[in-house]
C-alpha positions in Angstrom: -6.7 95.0 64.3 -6.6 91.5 63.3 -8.5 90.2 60.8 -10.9 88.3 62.6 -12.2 91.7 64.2 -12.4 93.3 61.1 -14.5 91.3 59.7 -17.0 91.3 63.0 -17.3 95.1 62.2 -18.1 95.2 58.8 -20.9 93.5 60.0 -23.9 95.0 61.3 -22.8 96.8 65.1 -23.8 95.4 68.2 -25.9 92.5 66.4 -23.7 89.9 66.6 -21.3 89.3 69.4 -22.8 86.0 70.5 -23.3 84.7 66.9 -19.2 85.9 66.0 -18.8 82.7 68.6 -21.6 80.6 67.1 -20.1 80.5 64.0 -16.4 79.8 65.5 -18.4 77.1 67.5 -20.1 75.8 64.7 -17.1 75.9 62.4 -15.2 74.4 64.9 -17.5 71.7 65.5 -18.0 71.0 61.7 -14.2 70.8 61.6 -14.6 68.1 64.2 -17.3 66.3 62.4 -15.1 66.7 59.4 -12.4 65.0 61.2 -14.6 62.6 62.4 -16.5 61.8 59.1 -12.7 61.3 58.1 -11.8 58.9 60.8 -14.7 57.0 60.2 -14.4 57.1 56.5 -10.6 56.3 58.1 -11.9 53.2 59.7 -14.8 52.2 57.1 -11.6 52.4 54.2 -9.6 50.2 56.6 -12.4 47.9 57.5 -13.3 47.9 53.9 -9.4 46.9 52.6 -9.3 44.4 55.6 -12.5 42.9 54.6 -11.5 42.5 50.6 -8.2 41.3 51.9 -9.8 38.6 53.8 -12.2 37.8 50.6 -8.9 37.7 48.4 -7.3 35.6 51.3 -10.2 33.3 51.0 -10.6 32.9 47.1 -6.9 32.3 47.2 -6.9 29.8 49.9 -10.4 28.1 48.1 -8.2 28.4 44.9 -5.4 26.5 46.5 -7.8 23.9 48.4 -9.3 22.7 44.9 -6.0 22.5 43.4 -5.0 20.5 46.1 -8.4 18.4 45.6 -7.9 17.7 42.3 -4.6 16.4 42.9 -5.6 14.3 45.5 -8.5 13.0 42.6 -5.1 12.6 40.6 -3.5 10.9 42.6 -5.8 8.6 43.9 -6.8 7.7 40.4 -3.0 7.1 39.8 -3.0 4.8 43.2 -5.8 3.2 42.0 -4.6 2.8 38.8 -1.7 1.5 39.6 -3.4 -0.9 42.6 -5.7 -2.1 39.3 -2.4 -2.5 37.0 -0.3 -4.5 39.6 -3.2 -7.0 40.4 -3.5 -7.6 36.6 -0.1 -8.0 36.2 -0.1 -10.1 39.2 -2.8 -12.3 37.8 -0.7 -12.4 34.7 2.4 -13.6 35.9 0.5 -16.1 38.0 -1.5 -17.4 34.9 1.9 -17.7 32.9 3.7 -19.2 36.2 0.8 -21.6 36.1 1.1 -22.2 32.3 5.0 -22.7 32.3 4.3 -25.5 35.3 2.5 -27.4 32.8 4.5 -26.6 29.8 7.2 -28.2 31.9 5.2 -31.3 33.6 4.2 -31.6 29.8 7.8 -31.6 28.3 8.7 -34.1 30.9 6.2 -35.9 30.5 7.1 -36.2 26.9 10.8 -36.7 27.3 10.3 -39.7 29.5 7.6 -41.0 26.8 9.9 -40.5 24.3 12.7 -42.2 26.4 10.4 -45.3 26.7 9.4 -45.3 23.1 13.3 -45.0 22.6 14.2 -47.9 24.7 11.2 -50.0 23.5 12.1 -49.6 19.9 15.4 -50.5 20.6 14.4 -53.5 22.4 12.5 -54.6 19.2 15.5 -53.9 17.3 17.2 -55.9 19.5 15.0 -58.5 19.4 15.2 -58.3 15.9 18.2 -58.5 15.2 18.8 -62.0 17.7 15.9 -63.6 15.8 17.8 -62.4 12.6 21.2 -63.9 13.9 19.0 -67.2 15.2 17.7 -67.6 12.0 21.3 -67.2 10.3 22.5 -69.4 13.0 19.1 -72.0 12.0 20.4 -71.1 8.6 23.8 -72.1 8.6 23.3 -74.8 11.0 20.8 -76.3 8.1 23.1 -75.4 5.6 26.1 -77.4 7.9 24.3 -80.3 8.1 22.3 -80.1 4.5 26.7 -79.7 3.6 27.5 -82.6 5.8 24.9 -84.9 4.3 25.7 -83.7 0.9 29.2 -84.2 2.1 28.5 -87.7 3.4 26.4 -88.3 -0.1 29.4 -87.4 -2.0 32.0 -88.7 -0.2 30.0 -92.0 -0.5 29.6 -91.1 -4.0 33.3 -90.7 -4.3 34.0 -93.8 -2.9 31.4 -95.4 -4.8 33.4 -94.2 -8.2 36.5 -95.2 -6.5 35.3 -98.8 -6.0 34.4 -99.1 -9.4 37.4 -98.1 -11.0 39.4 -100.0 -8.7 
């Protein structure tokens, strides 16, 4: 006999055929809420993984988006930045363009002042120096003629003493 049937016997005779087979039913049907329950714990675990997975999915790609925000923040402040910095230095190098023109109108200005004041002085030198040479001319024309007369006066003089002592 098999173990099954032993065990229906030691039970009370005659009072339990139909129960023997309730209890296989039932055990058999517990077994296959049990596997049930275990597929659907099965499925709830999966759904459950799937579900964090998508949450870490999410934080991760969140994480990555506001990295990639705040980069963008960076570098737009560096763009703009660096817009700000070039239309300073822009305005700079104008300014000093615009500076160096008149530094250079100036210093031409002042060369061809200084050219004229040049060429006037030496005009008036020039001028100087022909009065200077008309008045040494005047000079030694007076002093020619003041030498002639005095020569005439002593030649006359000379003859004068050369009359008398003849």
């Amino acid at each position: 006999m098999t173990k099954e049937e032993t065990e229906t016997k030691r039970r009370r005779p005659g009072a339990g055929k139909g129960k023997g087979k309730e209890t296989k039913k039932r055990k058999r049907t517990e077994e296959e809420e049990d596997e049930e329950d275990k597929d659907e714990d099965d499925k709830y675990d999966t759904k459950k993984a799937e579900r964090e997975w998508r949450e870490w999915v999410t934080r991760q790609l969140m994480k990555m988006d506001k990295e990639a925000e705040k980069e963008r923040r960076k570098t737009k402040i560096t763009r703009q930045w660096m817009r700000e910095t070039k239309a300073r230095a822009t305005e700079e190098m104008r300014t000093l363009k615009a500076e160096m023109m008149t530094m250079r109108e100036e210093m031409r200005r002042m060369k061809t002042e200084t050219r004229r004041q040049a060429e006037e002085a030496e005009e008036d030198e020039d001028e100087e120096e022909e009065k200077k040479e008309t008045e040494k001319m005047v000079d030694l024309e007076a002093e020619e003629a003041g030498s002639e007369e005095e020569t005439e006066g002593e030649a006359e003089e000379k003859e004068d003493v050369e009359m008398a002592e003849a």
